[in-house]
C-alpha positions as CSV (number, residue, x, y, z in Angstrom):
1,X,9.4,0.0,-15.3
2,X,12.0,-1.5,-17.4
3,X,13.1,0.7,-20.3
4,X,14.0,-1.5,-23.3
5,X,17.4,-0.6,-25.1
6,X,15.7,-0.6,-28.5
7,X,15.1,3.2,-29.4
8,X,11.7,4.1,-31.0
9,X,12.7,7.5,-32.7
10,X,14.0,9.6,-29.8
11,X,12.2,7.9,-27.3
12,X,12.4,4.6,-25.2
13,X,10.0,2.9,-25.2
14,X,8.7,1.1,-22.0
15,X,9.3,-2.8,-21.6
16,X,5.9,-4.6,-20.6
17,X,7.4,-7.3,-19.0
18,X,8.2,-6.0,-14.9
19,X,11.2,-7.8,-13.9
20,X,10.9,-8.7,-9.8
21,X,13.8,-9.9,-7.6
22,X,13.5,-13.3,-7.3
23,X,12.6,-12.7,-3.6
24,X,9.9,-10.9,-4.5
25,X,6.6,-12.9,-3.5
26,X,3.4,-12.1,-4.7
27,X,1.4,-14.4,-3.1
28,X,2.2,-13.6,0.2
29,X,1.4,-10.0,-0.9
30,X,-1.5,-10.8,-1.8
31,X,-2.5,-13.1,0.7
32,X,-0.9,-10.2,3.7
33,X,-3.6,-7.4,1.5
34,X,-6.2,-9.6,1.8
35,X,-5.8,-10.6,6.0
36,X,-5.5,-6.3,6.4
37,X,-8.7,-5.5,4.6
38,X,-10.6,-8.3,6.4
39,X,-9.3,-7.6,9.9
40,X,-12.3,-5.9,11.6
41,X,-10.4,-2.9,12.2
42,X,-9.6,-2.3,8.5
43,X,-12.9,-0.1,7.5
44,X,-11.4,3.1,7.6
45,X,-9.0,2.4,5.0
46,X,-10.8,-0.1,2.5
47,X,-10.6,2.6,-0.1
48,X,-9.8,6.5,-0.9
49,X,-11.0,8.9,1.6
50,X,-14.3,11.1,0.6
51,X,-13.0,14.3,-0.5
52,X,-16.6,15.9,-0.3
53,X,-17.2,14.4,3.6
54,X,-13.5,15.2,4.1
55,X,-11.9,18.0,1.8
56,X,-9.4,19.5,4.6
57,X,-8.0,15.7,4.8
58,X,-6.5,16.8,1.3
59,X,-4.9,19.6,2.5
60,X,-2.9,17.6,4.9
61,X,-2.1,14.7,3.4
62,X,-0.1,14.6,0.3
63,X,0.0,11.2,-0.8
64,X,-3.0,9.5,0.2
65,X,-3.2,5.5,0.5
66,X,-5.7,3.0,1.1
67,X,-6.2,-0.9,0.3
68,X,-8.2,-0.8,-2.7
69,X,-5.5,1.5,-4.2
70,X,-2.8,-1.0,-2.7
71,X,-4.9,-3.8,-4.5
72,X,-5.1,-2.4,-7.7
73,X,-1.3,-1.7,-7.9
74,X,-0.4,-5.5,-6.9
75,X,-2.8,-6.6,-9.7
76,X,-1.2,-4.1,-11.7
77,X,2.3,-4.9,-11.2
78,X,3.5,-1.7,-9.8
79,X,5.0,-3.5,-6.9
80,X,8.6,-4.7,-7.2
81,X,9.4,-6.0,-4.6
82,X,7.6,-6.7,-0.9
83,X,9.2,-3.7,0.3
84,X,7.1,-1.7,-2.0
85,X,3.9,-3.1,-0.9
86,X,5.5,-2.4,2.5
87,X,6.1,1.5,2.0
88,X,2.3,2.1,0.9
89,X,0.6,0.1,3.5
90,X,2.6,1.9,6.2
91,X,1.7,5.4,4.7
92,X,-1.9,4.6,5.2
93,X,-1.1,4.6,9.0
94,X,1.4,7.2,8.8
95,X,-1.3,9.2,7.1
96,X,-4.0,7.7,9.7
97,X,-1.9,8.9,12.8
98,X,-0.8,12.6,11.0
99,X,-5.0,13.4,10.6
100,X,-6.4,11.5,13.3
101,X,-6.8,12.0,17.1
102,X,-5.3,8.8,18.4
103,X,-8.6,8.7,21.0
104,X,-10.7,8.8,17.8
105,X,-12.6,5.7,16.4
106,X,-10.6,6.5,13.2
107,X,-7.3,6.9,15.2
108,X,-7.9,3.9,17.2
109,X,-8.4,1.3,14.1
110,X,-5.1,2.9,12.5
111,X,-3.0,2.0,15.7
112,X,-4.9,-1.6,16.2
113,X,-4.5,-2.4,12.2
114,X,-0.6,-1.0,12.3
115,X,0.7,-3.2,15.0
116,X,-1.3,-5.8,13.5
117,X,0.2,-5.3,10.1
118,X,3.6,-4.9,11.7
119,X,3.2,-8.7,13.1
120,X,1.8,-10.0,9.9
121,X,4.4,-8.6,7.9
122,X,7.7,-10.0,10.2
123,X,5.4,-13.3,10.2
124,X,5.2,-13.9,6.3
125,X,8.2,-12.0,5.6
126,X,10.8,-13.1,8.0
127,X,14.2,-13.4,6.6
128,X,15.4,-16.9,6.9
């Protein structure tokens, strides 16, 4: 977040207005999210994993990620730039391949969905 210079007291107060780099693109980040959570591949990580169907998944991962939560923070403008958007969708198959037996169905969708992503994202992103 931007901190305005104006002081409120002691304390700054927060601008509401995010300032992106100009090469910052939203709809492409939106329009990448959207291809990921409709590939067929993508039901494992359409939202937060059950912590009462999986509670030791907790215990391993310390910054869990999925799509919805990815969605929520592009509508929400936590993203900054398309490297952001980047970081949190890899995590999700970072997280996917530290938990998962890569012969699992689980494991198996997290390596099919990452090199898709990977392509997607050199696609739409490419530097030109």
């Amino acid at each position: 977040a931007v901190v305005s210079t104006q002081s409120t007291g002691n304390k700054r107060s927060e601008d509401s207005r995010v300032r992106r780099p100009s090469c910052f693109n939203l709809e492409l980040c939106n329009s990448l999210l959207e291809e990921l959570k409709n590939h067929h591949c993508a039901w494992p990580f359409l939202s937060p994993v059950d912590r009462q169907q999986f509670p030791e998944y907790y215990k391993y991962i310390k910054h869990p990620m999925d799509f919805d939560t990815c969605t929520r923070k592009l509508q929400s403008n936590k993203y900054l730039t398309n490297e952001d958007l980047y970081k949190d969708i890899r995590l999700i198959f970072n997280n996917c391949h530290k938990f998962n037996e890569d012969e699992s169905e689980v494991g198996q969708a997290g390596l099919t969905m990452s090199c898709y992503f990977d392509k997607r994202y050199s696609e739409l992103f490419a530097k030109k």
